[in-house]
C-alpha positions in Angstrom: 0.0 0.0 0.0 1.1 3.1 -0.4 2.1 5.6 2.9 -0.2 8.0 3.8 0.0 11.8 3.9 0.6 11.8 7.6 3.7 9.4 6.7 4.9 11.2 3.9 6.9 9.7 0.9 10.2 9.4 3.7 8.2 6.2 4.5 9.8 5.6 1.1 13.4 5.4 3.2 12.4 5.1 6.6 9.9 3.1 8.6 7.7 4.8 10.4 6.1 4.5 13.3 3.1 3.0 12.7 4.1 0.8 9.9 3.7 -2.5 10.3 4.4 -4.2 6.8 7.1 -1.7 6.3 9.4 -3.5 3.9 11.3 -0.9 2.8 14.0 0.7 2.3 12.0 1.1 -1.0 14.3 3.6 -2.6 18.5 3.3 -3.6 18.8 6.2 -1.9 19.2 7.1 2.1 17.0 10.3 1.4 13.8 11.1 -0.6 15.0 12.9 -3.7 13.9 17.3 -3.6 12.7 18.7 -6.8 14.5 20.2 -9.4 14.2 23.4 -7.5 15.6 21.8 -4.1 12.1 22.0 -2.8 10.0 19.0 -0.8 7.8 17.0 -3.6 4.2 17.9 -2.5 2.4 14.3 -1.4 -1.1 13.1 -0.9 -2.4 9.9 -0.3 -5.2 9.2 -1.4 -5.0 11.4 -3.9 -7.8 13.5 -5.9 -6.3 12.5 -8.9 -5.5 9.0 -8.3 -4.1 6.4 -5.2 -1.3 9.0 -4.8 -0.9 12.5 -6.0 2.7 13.9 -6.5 3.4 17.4 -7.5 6.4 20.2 -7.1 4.8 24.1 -7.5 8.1 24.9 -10.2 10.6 27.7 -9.6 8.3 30.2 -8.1 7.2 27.5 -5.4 3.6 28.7 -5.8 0.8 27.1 -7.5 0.2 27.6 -11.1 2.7 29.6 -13.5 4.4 29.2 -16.8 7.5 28.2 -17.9 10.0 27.6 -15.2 7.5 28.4 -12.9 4.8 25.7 -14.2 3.2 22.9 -11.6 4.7 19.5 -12.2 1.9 17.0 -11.6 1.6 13.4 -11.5 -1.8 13.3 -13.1 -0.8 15.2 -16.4 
């Protein structure tokens, strides 16, 4: 299954606490990945969009823009 929101994608690297099938370390990495920006990935679980929704808010780290400053979505 995949972690909650309250977990967090870190459940990706790191147990946590109330994760009883935890079987992870589930990425190659010790630490969840930041987006191109150096910004935290914006996680929901369950998402509106699907199971999970994953998103960054671009350069301006604000929702919506263009260019460099565009949403990155998982849905789209």
């Amino acid at each position: 299954k995949y972690p909650t929101t309250e977990q967090g994608i870190a459940a990706l690297v790191e147990k946590p606490a109330d994760g009883k099938r935890w079987n992870g370390p589930y990425l190659r990495k010790t630490k969840v990945p930041k987006d191109p920006w150096g910004q935290d990935y914006r996680y929901i679980s369950p998402g509106k969009h699907g199971k999970f929704d994953l998103s960054s808010y671009g350069a301006d780290e604000t929702e919506g823009g263009e260019g460099e400053d565009q949403d990155i979505n998982s849905w789209e």
